[in-house]
N, CA and C of each residue as an Amber inpcrd file, in Angstrom:
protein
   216
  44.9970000  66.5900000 -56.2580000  45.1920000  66.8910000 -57.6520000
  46.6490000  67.2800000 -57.8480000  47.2240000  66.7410000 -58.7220000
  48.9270000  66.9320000 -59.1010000  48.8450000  68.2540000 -60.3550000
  49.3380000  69.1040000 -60.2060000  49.7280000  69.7990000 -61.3450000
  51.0160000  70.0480000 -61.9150000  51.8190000  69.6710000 -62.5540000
  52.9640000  70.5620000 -63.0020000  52.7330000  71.8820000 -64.1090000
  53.9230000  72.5140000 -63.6020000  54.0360000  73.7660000 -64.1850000
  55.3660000  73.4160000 -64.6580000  55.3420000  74.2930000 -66.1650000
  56.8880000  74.7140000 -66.6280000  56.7370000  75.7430000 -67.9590000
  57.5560000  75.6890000 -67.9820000  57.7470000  76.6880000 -69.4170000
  57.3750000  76.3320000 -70.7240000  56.6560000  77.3260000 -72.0250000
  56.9670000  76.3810000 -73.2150000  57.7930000  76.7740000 -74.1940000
  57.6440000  76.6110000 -75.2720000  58.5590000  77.2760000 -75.9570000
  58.4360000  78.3590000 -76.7530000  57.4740000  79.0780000 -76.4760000
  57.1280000  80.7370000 -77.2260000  57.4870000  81.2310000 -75.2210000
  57.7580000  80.8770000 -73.9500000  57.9770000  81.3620000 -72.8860000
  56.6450000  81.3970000 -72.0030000  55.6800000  80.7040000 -72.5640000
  55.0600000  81.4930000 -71.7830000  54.6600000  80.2420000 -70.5220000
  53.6180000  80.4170000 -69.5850000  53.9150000  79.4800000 -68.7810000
  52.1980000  78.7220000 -68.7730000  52.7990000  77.0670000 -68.8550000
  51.7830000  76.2590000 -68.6310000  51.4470000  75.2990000 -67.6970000
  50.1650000  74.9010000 -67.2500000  50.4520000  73.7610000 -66.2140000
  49.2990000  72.6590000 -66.7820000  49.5850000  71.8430000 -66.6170000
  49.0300000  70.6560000 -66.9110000  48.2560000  69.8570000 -65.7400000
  46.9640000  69.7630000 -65.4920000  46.7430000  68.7810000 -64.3980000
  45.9660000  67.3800000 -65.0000000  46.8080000  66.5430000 -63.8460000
  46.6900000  64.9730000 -64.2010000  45.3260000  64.2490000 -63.5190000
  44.6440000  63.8370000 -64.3160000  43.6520000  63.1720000 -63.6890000
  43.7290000  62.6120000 -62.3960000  43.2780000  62.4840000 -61.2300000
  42.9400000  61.4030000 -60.0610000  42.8810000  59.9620000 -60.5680000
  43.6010000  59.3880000 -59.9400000  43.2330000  57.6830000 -59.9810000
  41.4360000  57.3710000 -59.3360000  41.1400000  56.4340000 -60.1820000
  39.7820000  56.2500000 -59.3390000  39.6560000  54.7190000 -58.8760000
  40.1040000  54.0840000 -58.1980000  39.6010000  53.0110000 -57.5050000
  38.9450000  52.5130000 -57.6950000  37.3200000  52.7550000 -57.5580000
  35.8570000  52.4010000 -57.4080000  35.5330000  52.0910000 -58.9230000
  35.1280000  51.0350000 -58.9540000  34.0170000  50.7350000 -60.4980000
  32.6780000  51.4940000 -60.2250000  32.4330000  52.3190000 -61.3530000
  31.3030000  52.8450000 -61.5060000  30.2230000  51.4250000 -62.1680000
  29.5760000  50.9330000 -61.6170000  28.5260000  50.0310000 -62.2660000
  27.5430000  50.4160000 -63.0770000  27.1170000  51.8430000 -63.4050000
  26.9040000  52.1770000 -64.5470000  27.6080000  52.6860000 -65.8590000
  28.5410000  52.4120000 -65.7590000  29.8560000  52.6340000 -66.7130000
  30.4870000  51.4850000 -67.4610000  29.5980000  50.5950000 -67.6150000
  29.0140000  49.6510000 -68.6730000  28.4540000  48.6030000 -68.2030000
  27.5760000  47.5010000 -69.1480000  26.3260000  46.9890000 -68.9400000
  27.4490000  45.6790000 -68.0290000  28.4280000  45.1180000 -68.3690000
  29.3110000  43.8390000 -67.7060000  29.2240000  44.5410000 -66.1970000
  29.5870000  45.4040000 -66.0710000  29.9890000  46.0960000 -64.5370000
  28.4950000  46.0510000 -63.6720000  27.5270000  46.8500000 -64.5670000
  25.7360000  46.8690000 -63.9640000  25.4030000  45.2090000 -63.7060000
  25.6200000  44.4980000 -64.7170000  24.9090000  43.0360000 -64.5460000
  25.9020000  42.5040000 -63.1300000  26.9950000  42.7130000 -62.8640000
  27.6530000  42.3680000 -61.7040000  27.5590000  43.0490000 -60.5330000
  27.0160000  43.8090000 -60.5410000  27.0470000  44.7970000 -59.5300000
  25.2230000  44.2090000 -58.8440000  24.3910000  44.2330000 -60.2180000
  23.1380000  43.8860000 -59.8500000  22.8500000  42.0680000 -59.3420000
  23.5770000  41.6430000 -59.8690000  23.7200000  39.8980000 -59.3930000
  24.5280000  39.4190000 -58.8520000  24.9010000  40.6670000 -57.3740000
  25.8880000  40.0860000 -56.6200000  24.7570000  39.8960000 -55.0210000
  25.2470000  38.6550000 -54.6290000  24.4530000  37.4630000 -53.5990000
  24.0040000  38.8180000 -52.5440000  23.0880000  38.9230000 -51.7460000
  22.4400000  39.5520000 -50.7580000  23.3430000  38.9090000 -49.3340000
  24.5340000  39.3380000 -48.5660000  24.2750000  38.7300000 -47.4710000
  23.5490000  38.3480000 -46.5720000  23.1950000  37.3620000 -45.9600000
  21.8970000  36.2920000 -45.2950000  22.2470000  37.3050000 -43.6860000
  21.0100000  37.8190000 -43.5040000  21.2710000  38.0150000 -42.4230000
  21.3560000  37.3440000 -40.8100000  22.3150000  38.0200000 -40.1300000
  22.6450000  36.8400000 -38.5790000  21.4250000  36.7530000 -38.2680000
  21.5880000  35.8870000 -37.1020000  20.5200000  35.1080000 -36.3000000
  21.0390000  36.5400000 -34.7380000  19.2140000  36.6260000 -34.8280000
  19.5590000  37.3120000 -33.2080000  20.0500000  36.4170000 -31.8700000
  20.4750000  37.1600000 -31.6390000  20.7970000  36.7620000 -29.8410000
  20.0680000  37.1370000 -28.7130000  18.7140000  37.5180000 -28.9720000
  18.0200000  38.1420000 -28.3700000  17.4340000  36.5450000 -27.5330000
  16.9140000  35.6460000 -27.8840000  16.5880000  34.6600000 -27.2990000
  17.9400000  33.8230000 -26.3990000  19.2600000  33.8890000 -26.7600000
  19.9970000  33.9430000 -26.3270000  20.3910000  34.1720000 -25.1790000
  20.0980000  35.6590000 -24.9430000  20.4630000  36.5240000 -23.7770000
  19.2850000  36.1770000 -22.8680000  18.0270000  36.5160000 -23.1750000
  16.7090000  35.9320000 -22.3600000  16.6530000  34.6480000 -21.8700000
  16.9080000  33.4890000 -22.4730000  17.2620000  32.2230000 -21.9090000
  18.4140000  32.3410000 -20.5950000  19.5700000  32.9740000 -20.9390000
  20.4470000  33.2050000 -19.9200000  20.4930000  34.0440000 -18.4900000
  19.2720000  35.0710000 -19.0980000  18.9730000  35.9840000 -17.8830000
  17.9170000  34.6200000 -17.1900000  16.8350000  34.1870000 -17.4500000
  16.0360000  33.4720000 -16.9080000  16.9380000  32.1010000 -16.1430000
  18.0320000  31.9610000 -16.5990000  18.5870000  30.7860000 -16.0570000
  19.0880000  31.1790000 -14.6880000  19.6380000  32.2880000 -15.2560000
  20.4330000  32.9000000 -13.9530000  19.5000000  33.3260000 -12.3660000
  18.0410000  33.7360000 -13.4900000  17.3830000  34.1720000 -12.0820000
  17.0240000  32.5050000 -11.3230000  16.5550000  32.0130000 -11.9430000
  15.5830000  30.3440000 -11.8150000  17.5580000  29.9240000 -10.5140000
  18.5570000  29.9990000 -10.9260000  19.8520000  29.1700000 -10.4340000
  19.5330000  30.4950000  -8.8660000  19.6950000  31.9060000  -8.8310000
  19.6620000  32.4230000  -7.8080000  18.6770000  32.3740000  -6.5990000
  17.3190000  31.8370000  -7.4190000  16.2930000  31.0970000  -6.6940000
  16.2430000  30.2990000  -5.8950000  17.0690000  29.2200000  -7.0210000
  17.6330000  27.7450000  -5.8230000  18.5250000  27.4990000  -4.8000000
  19.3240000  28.8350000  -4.9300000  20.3460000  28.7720000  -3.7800000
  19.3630000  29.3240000  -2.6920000  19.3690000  30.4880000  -3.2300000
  18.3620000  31.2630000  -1.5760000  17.2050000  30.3130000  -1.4940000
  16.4150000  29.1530000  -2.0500000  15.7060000  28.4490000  -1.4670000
  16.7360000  27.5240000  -0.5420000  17.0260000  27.4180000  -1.0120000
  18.5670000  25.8870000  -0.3060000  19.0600000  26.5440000   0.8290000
  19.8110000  27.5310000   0.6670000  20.1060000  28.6130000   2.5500000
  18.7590000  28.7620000   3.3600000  17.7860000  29.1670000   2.7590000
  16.6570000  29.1940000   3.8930000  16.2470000  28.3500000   4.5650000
């Protein structure tokens, strides 16, 4: 919060404080802002990697298999 202080002219002393900047759109702070705020796209959510990683662990065991069958 910014305030200045100074003098006035009967002497006596005043300070003035200046609003904050605000950045952020309030979307209830009119109906254009709400309708945009409410009809903005849902990001699609990712695809797991969970089948991913399981395919790769199973590969790895099935490949460590074939060697130690192949040395024996």
């Amino acid at each position: 919060m910014t305030r200045r202080v100074g003098w006035s002219a009967d002497g006596l002393l005043f300070a003035m404080v200046l609003r904050m900047s605000d950045n952020s759109v309030d979307p209830s702070g009119n109906t254009e802002a709400f309708r945009a705020f409410t009809q903005t796209p849902q990001p699609e959510p990712t695809a797991s990697k969970t089948p991913l990683i399981i395919t790769g662990v199973v590969v790895a065991v099935v490949l460590i298999a074939v060697i130690v069958w192949l040395v024996a």
